[in-house]
Backbone as a printed PyTorch tensor [residue, N CA C, xyz], in Angstrom:
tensor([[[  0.8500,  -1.1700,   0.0000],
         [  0.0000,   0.0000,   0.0000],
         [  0.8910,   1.2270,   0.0000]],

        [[  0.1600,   2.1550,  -1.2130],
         [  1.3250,   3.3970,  -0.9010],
         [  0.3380,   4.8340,  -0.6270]],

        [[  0.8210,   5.2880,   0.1850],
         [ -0.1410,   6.6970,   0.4340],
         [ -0.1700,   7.3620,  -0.1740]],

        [[ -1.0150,   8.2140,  -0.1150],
         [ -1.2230,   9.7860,  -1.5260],
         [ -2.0010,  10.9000,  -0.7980]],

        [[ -1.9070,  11.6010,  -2.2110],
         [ -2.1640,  13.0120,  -1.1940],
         [ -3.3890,  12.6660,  -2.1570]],

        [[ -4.7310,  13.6110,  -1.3330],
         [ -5.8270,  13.5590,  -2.0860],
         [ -6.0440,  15.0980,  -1.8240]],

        [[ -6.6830,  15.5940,  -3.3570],
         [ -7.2980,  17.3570,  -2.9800],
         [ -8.7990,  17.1760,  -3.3820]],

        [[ -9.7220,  18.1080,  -3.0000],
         [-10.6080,  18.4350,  -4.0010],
         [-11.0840,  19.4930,  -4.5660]],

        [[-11.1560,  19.1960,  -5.5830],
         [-11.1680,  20.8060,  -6.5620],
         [-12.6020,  21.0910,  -6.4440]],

        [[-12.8510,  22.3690,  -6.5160],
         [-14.6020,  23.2090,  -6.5760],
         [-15.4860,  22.2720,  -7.2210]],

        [[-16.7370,  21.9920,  -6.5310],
         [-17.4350,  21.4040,  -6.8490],
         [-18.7020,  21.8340,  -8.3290]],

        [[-18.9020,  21.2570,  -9.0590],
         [-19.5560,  21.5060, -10.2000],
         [-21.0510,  21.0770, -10.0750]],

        [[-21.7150,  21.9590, -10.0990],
         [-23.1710,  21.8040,  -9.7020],
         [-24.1110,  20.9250, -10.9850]],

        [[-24.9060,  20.3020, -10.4120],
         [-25.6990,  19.6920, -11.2460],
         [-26.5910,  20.8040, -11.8590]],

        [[-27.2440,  21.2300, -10.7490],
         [-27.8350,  22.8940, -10.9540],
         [-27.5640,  23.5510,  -9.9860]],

        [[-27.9860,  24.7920, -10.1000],
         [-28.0860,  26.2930,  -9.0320],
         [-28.4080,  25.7680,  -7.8720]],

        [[-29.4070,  24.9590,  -7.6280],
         [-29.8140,  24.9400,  -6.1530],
         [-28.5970,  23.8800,  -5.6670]],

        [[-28.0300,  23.2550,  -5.8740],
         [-26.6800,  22.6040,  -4.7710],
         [-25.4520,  22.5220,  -5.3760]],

        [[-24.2340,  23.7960,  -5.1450],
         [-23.3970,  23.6780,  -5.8180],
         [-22.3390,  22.5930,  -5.0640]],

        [[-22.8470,  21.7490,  -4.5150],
         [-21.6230,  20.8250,  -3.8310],
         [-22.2800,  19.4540,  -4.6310]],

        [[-23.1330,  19.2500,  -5.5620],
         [-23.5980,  18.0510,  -5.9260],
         [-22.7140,  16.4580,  -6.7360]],

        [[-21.6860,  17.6970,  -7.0150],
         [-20.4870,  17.0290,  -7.4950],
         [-19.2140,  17.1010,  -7.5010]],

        [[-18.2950,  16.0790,  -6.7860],
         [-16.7050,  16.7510,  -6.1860],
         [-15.8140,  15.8430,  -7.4930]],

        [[-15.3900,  16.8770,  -8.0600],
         [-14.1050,  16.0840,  -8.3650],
         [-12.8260,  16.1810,  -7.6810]],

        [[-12.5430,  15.2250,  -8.2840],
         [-11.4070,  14.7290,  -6.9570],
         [-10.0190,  14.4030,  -8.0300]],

        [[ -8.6680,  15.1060,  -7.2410],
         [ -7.4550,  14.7600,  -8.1260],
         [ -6.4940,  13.9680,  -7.0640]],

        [[ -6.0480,  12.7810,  -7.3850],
         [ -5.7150,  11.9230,  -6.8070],
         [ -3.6650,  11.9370,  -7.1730]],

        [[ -2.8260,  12.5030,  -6.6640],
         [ -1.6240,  12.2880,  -6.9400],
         [ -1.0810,  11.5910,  -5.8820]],

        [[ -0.0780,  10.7940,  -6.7220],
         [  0.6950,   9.0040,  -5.8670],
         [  2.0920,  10.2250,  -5.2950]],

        [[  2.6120,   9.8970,  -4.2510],
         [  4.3270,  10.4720,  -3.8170],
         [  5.0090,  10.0160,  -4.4330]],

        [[  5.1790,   8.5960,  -4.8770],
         [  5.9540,   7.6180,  -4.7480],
         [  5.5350,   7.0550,  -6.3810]],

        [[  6.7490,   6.3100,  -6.4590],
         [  6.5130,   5.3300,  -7.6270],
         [  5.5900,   3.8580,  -7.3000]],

        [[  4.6790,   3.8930,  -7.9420],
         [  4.0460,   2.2990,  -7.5970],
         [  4.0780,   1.1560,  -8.3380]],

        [[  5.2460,   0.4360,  -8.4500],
         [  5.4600,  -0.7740,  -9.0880],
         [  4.8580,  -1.8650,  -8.7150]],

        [[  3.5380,  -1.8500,  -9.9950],
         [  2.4920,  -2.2460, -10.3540],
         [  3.0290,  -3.3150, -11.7540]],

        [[  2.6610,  -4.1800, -11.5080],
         [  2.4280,  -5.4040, -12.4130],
         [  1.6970,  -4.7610, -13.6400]],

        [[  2.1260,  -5.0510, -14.9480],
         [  1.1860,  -4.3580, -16.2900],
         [  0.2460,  -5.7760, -16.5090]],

        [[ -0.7310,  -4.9880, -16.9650],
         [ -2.1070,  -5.8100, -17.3270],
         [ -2.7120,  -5.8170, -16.1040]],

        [[ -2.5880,  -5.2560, -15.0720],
         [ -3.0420,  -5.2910, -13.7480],
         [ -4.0060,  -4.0640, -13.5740]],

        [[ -4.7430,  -4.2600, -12.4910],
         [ -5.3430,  -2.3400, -11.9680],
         [ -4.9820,  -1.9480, -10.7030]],

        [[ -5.2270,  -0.9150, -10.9210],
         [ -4.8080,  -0.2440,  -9.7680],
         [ -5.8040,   0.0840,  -8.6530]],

        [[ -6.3610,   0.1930,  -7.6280],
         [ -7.4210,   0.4400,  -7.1770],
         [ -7.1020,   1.9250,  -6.3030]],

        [[ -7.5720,   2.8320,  -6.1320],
         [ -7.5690,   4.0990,  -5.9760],
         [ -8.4580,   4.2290,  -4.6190]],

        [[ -8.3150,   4.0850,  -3.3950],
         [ -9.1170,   3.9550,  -1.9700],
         [ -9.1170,   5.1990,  -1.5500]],

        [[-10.1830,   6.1330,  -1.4840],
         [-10.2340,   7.4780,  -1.2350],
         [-11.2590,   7.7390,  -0.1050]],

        [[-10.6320,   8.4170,   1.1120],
         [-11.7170,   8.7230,   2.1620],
         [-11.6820,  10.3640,   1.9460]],

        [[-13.4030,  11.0340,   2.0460],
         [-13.3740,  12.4720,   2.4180],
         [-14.0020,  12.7760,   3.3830]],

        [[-14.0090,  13.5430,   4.3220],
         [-15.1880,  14.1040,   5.2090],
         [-14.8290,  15.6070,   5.4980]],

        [[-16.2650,  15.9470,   5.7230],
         [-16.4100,  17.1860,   6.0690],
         [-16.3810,  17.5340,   7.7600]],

        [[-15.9560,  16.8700,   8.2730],
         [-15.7780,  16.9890,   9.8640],
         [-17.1970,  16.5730,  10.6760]],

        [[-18.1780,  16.0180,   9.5710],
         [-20.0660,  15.3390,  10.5390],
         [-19.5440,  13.7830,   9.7890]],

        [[-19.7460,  14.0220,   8.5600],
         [-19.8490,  13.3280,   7.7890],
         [-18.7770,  12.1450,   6.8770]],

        [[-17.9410,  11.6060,   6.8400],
         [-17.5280,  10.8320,   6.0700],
         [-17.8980,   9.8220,   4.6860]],

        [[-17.0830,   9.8850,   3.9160],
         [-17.6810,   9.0640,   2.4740],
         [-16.3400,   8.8170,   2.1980]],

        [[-16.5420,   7.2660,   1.4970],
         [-15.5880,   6.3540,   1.0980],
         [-15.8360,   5.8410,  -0.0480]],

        [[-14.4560,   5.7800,  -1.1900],
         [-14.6850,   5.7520,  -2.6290],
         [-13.9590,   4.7410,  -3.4340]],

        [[-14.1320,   3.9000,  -3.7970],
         [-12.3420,   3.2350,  -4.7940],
         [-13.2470,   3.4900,  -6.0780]],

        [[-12.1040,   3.4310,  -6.8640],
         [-11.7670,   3.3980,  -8.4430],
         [-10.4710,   2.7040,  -8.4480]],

        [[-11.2540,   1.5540,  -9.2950],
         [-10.2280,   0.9080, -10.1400],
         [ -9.5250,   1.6090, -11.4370]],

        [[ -8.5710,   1.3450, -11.7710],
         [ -7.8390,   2.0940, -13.4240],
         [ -6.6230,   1.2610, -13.3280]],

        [[ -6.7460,   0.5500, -15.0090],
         [ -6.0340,   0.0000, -15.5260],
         [ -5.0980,   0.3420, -15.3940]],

        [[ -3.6530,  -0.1280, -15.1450],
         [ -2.5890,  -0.0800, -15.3110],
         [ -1.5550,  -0.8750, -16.4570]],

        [[ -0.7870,  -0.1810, -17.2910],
         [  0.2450,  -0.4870, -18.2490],
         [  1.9320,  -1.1320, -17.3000]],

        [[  1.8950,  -0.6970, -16.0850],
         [  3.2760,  -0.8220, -15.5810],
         [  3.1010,  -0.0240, -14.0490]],

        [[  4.1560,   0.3840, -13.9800],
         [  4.5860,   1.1170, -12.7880],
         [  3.9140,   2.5090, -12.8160]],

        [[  3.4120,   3.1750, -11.4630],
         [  2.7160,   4.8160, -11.7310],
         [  4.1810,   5.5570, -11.3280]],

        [[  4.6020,   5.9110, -12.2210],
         [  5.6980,   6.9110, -11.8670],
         [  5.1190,   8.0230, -10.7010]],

        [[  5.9280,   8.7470, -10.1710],
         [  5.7900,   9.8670,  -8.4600],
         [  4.9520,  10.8090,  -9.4270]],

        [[  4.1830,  11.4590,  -9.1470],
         [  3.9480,  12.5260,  -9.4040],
         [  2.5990,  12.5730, -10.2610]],

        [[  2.0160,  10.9750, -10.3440],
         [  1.3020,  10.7810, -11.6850],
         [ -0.1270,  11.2880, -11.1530]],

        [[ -0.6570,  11.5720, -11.9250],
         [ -1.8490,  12.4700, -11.1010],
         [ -3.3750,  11.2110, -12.1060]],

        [[ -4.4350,  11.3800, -11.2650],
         [ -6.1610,  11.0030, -11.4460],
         [ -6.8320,  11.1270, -11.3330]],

        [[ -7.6240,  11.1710, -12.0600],
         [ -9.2320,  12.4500, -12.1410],
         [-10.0350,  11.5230, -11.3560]],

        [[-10.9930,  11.9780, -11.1280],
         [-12.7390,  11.3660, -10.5980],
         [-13.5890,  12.2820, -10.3420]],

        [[-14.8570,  11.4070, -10.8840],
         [-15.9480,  12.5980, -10.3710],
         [-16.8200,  11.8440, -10.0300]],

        [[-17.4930,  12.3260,  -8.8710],
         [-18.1730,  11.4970,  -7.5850],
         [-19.9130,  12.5330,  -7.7170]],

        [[-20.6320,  11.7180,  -7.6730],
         [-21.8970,  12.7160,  -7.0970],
         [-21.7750,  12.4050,  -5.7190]],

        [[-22.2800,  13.8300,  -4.9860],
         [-22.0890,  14.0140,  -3.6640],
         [-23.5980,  14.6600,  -3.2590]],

        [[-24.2260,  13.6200,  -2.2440],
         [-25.3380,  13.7280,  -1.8980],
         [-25.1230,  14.0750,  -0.1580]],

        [[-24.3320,  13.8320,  -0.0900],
         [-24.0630,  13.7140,   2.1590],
         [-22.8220,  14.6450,   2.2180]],

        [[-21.8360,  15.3060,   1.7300],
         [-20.8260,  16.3290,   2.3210],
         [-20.9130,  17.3540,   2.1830]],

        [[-20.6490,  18.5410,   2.7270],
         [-20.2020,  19.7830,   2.7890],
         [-19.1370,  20.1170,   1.9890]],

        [[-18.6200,  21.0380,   2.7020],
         [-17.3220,  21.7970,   2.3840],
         [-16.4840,  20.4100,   2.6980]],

        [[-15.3070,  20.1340,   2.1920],
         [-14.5510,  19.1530,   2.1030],
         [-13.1950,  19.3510,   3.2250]],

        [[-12.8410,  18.7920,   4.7190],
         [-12.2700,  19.4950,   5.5810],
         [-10.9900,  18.3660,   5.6360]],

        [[-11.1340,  17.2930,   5.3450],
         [-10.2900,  16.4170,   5.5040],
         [-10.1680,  15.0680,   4.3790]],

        [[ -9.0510,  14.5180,   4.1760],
         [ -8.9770,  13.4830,   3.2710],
         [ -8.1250,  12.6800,   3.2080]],

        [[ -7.7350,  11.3730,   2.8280],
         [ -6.6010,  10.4560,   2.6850],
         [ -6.6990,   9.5770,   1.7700]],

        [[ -6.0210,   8.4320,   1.4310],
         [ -6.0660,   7.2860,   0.6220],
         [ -5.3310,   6.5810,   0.3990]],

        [[ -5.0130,   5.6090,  -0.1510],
         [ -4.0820,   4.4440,  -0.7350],
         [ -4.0290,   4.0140,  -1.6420]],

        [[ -3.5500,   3.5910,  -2.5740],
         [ -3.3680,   2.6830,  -3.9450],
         [ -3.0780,   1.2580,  -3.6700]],

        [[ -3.3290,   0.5890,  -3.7180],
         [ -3.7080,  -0.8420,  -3.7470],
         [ -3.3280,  -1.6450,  -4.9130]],

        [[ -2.4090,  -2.2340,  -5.4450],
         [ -1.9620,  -2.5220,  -6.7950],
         [ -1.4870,  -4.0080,  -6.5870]],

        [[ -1.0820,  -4.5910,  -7.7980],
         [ -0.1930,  -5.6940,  -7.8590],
         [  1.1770,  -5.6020,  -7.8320]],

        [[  1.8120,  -6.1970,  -7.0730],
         [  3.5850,  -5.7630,  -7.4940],
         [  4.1960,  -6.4880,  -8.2870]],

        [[  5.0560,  -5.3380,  -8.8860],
         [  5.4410,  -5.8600, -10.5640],
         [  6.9210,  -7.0770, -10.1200]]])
């Protein structure tokens, strides 16, 4: 398991009345993750707003190793958080 930093960028409204309806989320690894190719990667993402907590994976294919720095999109509908106060995660892979 390798840790990562998780952010989340401004949320994109479905409509006017709830602009938190949708978080995308950018997922960058520290570290290199030597990952087995033909394998996936699984992407384990916790957020909470300091009431509330929500827990996420995404799988994504992997070719090889995620070089440091490699960055991953997602976009989540968000029905239960706020303002976004805290976050963490892991990558979960095969080793190459």
């Amino acid at each position: 398991m390798t840790d990562i930093a998780v952010t989340v960028a401004s949320g994109t409204p479905f409509n006017t009345d709830d602009s938190n309806a949708v978080l995308s989320i950018t997922v960058t690894n520290t570290a290199l993750v030597p990952s087995a190719a033909s394998t996936n990667a699984y992407y384990y993402i916790s957020l909470t707003d300091g009431t509330t907590t929500e827990t996420y994976t995404f799988s994504v294919a992997v070719t090889g190793s995620i070089t440091a720095g490699h960055e991953e999109n997602f976009v989540v509908e968000n029905t239960t958080l706020q303002a976004i106060t805290d976050s963490s995660g892991a990558i979960y892979y095969t080793a190459a």
